[in-house]
CHARMM-style PDB file with segment names, atoms N, HN, CA, C and O in Angstrom:
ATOM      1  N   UNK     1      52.449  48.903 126.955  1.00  0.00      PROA
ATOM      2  CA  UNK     1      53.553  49.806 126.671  1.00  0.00      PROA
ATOM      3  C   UNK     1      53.974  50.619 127.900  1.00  0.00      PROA
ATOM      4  O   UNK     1      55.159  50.748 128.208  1.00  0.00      PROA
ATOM      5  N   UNK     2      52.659  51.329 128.802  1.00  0.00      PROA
ATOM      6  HN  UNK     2      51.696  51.225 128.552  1.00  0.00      PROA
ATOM      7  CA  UNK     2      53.445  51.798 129.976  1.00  0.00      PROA
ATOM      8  C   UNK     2      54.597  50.844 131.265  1.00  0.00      PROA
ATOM      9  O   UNK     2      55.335  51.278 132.151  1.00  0.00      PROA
ATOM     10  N   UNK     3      54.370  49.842 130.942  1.00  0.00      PROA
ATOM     11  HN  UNK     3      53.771  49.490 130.223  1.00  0.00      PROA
ATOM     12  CA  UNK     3      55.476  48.505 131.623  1.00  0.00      PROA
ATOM     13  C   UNK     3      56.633  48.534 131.083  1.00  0.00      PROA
ATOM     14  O   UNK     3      57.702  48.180 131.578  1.00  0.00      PROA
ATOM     15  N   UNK     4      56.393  49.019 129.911  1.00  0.00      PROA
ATOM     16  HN  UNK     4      55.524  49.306 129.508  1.00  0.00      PROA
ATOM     17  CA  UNK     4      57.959  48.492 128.851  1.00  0.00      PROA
ATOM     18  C   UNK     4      58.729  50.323 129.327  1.00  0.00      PROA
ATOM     19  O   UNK     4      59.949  50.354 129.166  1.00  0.00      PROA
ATOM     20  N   UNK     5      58.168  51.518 129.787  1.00  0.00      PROA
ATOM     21  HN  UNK     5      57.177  51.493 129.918  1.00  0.00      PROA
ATOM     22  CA  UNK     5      58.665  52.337 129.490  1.00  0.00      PROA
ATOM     23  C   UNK     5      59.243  52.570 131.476  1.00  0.00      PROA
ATOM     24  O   UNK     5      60.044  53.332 132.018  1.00  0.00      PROA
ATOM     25  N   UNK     6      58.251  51.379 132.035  1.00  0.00      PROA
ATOM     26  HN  UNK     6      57.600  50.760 131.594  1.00  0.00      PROA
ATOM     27  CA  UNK     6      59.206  52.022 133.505  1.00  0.00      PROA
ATOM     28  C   UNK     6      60.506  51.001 133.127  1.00  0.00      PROA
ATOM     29  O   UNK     6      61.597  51.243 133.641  1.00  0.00      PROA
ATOM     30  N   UNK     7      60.364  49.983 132.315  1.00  0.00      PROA
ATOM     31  HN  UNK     7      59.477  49.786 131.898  1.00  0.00      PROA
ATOM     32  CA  UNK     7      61.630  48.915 132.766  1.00  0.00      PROA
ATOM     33  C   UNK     7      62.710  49.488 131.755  1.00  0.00      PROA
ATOM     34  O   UNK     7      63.832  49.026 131.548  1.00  0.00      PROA
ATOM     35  N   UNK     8      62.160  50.521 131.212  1.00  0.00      PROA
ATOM     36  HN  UNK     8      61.248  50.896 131.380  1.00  0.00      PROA
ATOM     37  CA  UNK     8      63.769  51.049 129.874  1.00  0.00      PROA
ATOM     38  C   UNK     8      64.310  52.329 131.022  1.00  0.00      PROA
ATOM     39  O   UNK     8      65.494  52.571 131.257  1.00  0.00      PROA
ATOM     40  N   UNK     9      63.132  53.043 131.638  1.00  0.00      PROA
ATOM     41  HN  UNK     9      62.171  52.846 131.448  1.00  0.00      PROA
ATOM     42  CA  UNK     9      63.932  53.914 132.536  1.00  0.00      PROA
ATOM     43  C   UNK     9      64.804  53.739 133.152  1.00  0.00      PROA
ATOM     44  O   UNK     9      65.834  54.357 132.880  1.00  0.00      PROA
ATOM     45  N   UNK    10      64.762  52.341 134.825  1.00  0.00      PROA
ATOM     46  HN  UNK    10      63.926  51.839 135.046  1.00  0.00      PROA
ATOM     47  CA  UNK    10      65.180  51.787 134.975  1.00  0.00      PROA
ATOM     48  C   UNK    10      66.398  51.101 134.646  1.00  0.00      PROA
ATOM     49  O   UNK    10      67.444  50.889 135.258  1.00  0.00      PROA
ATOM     50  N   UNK    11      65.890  50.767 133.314  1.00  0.00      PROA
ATOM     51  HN  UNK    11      65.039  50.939 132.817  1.00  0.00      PROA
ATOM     52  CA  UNK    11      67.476  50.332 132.861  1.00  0.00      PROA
ATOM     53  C   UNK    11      68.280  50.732 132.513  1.00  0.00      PROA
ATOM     54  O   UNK    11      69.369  50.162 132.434  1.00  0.00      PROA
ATOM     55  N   UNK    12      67.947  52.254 132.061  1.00  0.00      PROA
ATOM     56  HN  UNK    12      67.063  52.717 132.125  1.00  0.00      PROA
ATOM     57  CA  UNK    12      68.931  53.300 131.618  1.00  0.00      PROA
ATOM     58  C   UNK    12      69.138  53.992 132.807  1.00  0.00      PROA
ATOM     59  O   UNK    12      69.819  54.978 132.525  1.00  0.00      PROA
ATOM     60  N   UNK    13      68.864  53.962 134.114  1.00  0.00      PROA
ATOM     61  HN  UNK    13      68.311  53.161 134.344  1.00  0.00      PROA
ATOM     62  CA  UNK    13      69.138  54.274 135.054  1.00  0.00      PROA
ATOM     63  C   UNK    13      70.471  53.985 135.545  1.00  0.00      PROA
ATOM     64  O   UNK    13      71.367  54.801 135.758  1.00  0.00      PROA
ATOM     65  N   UNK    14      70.510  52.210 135.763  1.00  0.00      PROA
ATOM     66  HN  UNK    14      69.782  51.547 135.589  1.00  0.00      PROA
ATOM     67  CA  UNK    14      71.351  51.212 136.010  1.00  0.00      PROA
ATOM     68  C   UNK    14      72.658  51.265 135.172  1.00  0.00      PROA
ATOM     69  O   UNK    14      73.826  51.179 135.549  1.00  0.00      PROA
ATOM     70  N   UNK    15      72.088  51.445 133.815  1.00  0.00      PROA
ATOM     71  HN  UNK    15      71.139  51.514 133.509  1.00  0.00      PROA
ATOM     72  CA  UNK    15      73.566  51.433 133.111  1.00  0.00      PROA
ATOM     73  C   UNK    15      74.575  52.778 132.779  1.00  0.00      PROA
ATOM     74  O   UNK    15      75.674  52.711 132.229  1.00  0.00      PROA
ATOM     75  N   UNK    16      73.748  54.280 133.373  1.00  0.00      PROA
ATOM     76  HN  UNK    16      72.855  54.335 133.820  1.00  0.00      PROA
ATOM     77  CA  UNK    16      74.553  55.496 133.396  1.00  0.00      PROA
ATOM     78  C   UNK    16      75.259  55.387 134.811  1.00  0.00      PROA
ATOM     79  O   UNK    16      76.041  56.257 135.193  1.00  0.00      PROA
ATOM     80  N   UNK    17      74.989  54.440 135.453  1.00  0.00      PROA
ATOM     81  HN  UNK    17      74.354  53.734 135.142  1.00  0.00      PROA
ATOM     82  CA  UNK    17      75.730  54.296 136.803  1.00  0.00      PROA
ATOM     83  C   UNK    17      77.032  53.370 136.733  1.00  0.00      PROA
ATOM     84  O   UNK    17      78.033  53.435 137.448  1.00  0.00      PROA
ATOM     85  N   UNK    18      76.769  52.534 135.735  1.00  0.00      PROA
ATOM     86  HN  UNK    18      75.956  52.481 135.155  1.00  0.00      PROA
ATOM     87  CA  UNK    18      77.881  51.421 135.325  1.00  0.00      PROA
ATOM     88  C   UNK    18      78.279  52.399 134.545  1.00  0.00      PROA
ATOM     89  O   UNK    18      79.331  52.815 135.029  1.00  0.00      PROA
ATOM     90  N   UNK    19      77.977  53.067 133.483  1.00  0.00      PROA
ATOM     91  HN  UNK    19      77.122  52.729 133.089  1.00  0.00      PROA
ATOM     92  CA  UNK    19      79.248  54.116 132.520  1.00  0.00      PROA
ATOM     93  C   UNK    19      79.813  54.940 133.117  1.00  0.00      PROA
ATOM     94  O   UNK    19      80.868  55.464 132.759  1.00  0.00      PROA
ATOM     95  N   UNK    20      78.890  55.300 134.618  1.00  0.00      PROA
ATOM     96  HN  UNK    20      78.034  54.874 134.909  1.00  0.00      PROA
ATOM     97  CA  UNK    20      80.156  56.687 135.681  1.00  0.00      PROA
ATOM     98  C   UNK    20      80.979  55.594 136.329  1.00  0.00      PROA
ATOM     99  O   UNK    20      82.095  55.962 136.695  1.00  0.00      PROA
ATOM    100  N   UNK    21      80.670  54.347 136.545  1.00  0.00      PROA
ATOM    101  HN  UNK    21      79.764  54.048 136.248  1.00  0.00      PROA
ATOM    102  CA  UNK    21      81.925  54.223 137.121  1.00  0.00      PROA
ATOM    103  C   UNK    21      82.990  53.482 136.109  1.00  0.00      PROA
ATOM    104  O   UNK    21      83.923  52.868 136.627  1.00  0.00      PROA
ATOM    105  N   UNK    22      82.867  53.527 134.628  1.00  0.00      PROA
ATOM    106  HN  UNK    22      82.109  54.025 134.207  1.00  0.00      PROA
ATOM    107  CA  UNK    22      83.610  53.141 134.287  1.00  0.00      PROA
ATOM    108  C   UNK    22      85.365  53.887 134.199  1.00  0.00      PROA
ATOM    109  O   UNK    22      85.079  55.010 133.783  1.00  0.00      PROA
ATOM    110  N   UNK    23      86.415  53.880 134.303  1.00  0.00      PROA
ATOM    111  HN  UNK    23      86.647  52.968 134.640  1.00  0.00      PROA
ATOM    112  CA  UNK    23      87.404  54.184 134.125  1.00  0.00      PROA
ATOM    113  C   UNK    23      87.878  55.667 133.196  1.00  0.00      PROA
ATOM    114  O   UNK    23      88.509  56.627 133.639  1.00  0.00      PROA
ATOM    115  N   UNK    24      87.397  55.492 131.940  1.00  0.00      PROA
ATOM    116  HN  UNK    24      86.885  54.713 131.580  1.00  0.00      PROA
ATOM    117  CA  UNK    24      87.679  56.302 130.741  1.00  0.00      PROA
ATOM    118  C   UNK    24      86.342  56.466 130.559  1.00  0.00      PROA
ATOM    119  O   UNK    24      85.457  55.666 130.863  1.00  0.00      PROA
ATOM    120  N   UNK    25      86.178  58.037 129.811  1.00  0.00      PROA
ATOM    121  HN  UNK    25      86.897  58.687 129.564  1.00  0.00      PROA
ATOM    122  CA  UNK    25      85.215  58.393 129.141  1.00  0.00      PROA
ATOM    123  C   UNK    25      84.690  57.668 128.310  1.00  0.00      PROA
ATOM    124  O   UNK    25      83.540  57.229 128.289  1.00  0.00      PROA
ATOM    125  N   UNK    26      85.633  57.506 127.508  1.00  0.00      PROA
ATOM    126  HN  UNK    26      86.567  57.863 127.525  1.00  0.00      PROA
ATOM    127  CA  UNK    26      85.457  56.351 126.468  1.00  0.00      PROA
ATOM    128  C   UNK    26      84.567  55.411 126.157  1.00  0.00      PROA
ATOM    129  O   UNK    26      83.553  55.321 125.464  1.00  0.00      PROA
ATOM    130  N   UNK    27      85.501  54.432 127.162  1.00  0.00      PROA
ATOM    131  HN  UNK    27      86.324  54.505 127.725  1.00  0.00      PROA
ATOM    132  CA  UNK    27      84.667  53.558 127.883  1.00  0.00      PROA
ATOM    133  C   UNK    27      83.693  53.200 128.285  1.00  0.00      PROA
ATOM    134  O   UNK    27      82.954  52.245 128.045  1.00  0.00      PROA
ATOM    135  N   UNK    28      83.681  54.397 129.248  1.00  0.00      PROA
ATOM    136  HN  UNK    28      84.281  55.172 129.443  1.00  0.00      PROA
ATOM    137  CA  UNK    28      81.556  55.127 130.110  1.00  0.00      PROA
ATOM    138  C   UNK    28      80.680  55.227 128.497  1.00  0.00      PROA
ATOM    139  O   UNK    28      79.767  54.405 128.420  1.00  0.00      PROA
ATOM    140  N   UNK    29      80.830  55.945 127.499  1.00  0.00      PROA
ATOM    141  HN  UNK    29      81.572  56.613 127.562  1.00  0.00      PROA
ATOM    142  CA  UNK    29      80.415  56.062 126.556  1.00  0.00      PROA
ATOM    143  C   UNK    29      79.311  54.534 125.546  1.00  0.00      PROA
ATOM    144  O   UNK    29      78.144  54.285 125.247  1.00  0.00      PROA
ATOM    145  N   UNK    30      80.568  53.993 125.411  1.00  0.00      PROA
ATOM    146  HN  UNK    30      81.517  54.196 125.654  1.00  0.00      PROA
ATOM    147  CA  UNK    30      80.775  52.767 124.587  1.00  0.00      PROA
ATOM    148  C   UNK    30      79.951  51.517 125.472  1.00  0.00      PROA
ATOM    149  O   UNK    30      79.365  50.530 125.026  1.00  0.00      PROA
ATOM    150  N   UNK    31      80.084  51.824 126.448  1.00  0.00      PROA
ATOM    151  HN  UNK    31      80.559  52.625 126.810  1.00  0.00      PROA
ATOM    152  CA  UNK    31      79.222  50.765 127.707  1.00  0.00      PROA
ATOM    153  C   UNK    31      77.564  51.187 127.705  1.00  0.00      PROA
ATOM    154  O   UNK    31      76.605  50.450 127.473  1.00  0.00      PROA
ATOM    155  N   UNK    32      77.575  52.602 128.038  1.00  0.00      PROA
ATOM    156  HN  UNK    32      78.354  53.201 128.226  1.00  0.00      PROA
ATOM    157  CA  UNK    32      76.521  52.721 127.744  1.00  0.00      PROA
ATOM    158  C   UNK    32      75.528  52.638 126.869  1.00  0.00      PROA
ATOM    159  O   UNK    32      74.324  52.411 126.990  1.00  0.00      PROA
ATOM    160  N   UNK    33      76.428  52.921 125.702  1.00  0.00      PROA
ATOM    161  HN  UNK    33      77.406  53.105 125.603  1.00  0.00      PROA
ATOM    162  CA  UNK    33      75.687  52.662 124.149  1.00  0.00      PROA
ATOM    163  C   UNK    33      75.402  51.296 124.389  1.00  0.00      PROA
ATOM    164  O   UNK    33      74.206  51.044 124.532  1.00  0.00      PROA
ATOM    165  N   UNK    34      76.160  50.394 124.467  1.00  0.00      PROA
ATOM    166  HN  UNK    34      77.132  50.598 124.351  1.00  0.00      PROA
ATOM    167  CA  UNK    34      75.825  48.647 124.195  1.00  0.00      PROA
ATOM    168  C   UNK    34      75.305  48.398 125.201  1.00  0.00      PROA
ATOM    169  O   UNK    34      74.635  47.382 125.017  1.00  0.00      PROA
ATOM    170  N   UNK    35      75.199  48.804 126.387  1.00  0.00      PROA
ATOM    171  HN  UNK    35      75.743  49.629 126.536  1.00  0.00      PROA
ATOM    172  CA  UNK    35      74.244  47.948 127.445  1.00  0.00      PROA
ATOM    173  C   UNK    35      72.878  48.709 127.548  1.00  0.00      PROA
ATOM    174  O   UNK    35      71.839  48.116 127.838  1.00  0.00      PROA
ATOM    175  N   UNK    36      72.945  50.272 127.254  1.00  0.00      PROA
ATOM    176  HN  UNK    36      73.789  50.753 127.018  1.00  0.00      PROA
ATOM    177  CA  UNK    36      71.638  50.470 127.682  1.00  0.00      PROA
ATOM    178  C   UNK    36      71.223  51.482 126.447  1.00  0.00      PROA
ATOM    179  O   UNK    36      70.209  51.983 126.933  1.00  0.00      PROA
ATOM    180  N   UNK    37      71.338  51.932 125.491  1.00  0.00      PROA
ATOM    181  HN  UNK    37      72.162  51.525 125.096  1.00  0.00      PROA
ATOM    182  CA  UNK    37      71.144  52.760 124.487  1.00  0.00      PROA
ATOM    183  C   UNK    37      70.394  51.788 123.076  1.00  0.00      PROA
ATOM    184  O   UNK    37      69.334  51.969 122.475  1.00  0.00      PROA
ATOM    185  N   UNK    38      71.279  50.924 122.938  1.00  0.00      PROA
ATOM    186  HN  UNK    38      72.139  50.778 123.427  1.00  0.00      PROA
ATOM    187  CA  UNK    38      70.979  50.033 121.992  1.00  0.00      PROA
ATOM    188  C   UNK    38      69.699  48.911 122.387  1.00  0.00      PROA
ATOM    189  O   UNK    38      68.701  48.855 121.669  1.00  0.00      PROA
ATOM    190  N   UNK    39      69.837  48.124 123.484  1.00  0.00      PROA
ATOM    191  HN  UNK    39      70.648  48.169 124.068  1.00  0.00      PROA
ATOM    192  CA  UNK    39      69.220  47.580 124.067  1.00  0.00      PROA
ATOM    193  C   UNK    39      67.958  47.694 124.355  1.00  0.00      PROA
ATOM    194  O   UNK    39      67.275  46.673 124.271  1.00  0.00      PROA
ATOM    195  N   UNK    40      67.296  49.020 124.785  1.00  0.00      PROA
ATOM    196  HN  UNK    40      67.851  49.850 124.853  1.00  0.00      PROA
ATOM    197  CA  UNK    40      66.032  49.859 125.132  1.00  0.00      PROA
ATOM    198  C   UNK    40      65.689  50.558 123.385  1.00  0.00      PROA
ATOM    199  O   UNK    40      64.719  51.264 123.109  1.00  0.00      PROA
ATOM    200  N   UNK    41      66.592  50.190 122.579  1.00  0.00      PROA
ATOM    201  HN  UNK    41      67.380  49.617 122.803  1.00  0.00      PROA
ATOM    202  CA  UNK    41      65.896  51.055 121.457  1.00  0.00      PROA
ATOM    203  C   UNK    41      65.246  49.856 120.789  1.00  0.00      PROA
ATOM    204  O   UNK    41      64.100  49.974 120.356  1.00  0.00      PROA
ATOM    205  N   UNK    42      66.141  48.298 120.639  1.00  0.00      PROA
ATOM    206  HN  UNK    42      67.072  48.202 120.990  1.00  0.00      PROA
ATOM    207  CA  UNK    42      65.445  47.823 120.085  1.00  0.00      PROA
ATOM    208  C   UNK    42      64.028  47.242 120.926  1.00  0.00      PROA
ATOM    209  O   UNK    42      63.131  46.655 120.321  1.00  0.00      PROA
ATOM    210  N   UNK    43      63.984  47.529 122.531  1.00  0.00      PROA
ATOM    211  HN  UNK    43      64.712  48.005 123.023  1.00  0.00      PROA
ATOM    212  CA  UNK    43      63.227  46.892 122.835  1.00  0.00      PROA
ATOM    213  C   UNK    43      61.460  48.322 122.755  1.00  0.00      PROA
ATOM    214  O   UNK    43      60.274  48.022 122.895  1.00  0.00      PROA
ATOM    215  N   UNK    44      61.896  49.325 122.566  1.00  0.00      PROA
ATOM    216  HN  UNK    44      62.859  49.568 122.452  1.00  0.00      PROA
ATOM    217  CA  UNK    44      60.537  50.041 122.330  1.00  0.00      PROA
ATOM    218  C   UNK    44      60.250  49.444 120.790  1.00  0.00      PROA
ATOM    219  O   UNK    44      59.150  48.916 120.626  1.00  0.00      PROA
ATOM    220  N   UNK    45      61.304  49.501 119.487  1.00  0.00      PROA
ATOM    221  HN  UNK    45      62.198  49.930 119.620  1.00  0.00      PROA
ATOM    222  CA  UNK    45      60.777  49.090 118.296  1.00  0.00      PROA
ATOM    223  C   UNK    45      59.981  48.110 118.367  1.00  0.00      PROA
ATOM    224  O   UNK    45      59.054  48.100 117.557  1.00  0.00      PROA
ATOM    225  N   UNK    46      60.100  46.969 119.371  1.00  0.00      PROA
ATOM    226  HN  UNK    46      60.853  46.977 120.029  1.00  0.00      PROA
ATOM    227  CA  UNK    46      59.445  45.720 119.336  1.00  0.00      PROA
ATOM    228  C   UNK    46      58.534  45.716 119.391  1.00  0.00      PROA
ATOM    229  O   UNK    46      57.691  45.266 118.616  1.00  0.00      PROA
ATOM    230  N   UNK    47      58.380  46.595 121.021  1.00  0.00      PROA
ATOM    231  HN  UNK    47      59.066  46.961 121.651  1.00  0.00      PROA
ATOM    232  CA  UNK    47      56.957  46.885 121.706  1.00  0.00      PROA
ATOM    233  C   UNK    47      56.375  47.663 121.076  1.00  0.00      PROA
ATOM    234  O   UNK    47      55.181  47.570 121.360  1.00  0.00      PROA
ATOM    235  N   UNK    48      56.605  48.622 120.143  1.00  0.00      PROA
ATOM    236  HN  UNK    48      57.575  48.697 119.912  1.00  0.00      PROA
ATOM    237  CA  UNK    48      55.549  49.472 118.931  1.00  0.00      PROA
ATOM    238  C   UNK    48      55.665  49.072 118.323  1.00  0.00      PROA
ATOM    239  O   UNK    48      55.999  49.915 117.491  1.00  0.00      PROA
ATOM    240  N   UNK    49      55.677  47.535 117.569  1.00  0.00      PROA
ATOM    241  HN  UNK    49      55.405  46.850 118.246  1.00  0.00      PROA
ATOM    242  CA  UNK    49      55.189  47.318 116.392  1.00  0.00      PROA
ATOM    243  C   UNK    49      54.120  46.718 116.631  1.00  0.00      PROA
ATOM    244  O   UNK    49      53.848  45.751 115.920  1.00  0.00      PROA
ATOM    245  N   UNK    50      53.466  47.001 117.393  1.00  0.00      PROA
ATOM    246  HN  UNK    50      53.686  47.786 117.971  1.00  0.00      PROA
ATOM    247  CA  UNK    50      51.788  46.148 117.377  1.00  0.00      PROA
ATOM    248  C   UNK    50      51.275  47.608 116.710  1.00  0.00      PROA
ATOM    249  O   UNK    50      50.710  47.613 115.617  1.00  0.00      PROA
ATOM    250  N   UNK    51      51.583  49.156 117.655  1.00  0.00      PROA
ATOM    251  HN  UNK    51      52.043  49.152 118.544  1.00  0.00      PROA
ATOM    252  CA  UNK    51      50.872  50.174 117.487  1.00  0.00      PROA
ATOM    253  C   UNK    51      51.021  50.323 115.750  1.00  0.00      PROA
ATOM    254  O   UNK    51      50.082  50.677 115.038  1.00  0.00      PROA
ATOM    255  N   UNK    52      52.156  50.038 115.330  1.00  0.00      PROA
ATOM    256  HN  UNK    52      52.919  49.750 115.909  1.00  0.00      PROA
ATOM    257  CA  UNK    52      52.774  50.417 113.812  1.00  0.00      PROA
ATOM    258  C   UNK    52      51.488  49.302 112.565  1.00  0.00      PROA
ATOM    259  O   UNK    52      51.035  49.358 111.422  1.00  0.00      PROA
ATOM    260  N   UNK    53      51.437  48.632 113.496  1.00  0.00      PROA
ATOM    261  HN  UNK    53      51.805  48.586 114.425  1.00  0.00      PROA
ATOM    262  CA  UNK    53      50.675  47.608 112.780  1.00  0.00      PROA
ATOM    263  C   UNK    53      49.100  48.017 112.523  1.00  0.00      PROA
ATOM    264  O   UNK    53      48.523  48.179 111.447  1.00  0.00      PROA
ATOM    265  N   UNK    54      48.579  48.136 113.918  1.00  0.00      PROA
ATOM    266  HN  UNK    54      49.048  48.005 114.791  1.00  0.00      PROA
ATOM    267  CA  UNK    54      47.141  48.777 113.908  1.00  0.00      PROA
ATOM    268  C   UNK    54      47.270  50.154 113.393  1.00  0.00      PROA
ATOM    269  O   UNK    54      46.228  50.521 112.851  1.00  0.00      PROA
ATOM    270  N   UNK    55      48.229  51.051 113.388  1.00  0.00      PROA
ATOM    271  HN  UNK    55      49.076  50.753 113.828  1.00  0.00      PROA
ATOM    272  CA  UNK    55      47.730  52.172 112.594  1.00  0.00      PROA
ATOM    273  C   UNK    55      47.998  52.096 111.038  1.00  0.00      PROA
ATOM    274  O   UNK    55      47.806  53.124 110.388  1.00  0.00      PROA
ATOM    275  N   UNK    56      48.260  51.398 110.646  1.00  0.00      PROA
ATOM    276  HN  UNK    56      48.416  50.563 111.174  1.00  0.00      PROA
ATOM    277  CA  UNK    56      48.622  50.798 108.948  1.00  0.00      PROA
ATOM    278  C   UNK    56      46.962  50.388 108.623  1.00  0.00      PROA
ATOM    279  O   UNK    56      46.555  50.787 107.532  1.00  0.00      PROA
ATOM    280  N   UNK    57      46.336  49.903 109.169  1.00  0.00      PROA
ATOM    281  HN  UNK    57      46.667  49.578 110.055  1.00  0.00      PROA
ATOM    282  CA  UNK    57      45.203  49.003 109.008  1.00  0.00      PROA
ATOM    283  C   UNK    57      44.573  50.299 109.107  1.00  0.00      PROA
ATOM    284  O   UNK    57      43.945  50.669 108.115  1.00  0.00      PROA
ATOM    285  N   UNK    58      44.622  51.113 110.182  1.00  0.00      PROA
ATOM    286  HN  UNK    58      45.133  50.812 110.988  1.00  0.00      PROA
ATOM    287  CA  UNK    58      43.181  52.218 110.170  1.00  0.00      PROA
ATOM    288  C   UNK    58      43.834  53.102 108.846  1.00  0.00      PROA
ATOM    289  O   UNK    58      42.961  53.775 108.296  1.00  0.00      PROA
ATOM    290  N   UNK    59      44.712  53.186 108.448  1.00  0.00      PROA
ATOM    291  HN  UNK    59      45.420  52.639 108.895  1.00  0.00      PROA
ATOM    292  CA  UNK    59      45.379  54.218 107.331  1.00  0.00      PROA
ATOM    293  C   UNK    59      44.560  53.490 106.026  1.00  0.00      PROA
ATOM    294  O   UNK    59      44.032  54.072 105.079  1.00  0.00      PROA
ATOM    295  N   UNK    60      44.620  52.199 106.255  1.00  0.00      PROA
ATOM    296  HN  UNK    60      45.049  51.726 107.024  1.00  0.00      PROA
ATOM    297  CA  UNK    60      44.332  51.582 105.298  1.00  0.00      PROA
ATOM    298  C   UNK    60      42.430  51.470 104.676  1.00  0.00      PROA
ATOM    299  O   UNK    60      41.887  51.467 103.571  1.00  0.00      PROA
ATOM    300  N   UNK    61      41.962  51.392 106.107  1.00  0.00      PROA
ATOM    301  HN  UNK    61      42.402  51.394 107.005  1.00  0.00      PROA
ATOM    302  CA  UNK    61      40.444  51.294 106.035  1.00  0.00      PROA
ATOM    303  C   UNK    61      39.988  52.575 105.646  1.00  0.00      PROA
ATOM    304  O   UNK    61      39.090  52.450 104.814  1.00  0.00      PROA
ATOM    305  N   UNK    62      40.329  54.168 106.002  1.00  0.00      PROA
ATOM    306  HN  UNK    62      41.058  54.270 106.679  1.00  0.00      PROA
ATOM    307  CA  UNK    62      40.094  55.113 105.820  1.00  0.00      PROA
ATOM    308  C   UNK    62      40.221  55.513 104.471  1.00  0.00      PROA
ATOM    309  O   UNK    62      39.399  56.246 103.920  1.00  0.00      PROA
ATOM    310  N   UNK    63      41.528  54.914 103.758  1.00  0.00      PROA
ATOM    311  HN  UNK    63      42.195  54.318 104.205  1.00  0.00      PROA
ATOM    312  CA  UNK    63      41.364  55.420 102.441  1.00  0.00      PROA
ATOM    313  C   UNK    63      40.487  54.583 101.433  1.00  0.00      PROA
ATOM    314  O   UNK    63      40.122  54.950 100.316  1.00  0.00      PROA
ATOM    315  N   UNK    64      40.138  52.993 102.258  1.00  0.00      PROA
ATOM    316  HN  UNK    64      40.434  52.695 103.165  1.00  0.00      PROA
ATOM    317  CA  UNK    64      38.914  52.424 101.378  1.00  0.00      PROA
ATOM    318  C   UNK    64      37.887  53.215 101.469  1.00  0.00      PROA
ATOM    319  O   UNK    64      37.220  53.402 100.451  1.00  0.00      PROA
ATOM    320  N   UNK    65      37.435  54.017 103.000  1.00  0.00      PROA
ATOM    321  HN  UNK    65      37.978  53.865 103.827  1.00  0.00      PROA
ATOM    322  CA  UNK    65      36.128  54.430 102.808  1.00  0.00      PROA
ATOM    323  C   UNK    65      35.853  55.815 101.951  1.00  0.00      PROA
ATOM    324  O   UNK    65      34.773  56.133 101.455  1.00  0.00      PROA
ATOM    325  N   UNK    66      36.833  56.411 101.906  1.00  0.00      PROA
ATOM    326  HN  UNK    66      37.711  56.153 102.310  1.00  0.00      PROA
ATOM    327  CA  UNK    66      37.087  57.611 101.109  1.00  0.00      PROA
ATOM    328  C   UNK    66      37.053  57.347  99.958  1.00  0.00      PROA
ATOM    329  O   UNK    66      36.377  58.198  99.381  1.00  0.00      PROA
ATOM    330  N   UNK    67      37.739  55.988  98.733  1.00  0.00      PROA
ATOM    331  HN  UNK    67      38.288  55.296  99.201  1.00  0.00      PROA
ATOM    332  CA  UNK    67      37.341  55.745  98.110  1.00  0.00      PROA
ATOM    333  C   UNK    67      35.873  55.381  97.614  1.00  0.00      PROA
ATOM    334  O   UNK    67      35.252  55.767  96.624  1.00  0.00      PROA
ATOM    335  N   UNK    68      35.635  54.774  98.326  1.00  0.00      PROA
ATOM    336  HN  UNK    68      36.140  54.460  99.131  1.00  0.00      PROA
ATOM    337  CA  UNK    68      34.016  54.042  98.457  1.00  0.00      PROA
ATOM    338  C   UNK    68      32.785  55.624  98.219  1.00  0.00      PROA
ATOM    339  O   UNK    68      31.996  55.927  97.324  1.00  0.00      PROA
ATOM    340  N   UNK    69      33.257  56.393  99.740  1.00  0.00      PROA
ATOM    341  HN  UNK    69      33.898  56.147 100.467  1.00  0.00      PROA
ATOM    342  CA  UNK    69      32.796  57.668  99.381  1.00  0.00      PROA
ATOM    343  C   UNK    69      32.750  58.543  98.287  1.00  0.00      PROA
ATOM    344  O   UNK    69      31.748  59.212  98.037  1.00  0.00      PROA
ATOM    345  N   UNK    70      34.126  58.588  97.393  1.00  0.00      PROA
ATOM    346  HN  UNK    70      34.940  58.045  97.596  1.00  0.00      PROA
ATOM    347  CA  UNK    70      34.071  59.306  96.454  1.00  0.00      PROA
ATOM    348  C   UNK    70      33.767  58.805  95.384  1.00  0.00      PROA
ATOM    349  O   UNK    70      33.546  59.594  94.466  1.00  0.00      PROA
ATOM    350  N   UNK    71      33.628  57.107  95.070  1.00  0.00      PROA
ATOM    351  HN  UNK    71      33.807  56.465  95.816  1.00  0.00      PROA
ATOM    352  CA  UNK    71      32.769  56.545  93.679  1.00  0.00      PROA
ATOM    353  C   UNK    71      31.517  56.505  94.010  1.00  0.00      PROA
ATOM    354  O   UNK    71      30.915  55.993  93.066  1.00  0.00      PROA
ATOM    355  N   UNK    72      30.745  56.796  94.920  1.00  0.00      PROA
ATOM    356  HN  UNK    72      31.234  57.211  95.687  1.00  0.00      PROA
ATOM    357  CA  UNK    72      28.897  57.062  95.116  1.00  0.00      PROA
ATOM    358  C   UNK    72      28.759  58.210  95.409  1.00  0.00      PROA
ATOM    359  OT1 UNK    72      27.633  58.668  95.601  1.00  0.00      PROA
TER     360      UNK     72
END
């Protein structure tokens, strides 16, 4: 995950430089959203769904043992 977070910096670096030089606010706006806003959001969701995954499982084991604990 620290790899995935220099290459979204980076890339949101790159693309507030392409939205200043775009023409219209607008424009700068709308560019940025689709090249680097959208882009870097779905790519952290991706990269945290391993973490989303392993903490489901420890959520999950903890309330077996709590169960387990509280029927003995």
């Amino acid at each position: 995950m620290p790899l995935t977070v220099i290459i979204i910096i980076g890339w949101l670096y790159v693309t507030v430089l392409i939205a200043a030089n775009e023409p219209t606010l607008v424009s700068g706006i709308i560019s940025f959203l689709f090249y680097g806003a959208l882009p870097c959001g779905l790519l952290i969701y991706f990269a945290g769904s391993r973490v989303r995954r392993e903490r489901q499982k420890y959520r999950e084991m903890m309330a077996e043992k709590a169960r387990r604990d509280a029927a003995s």
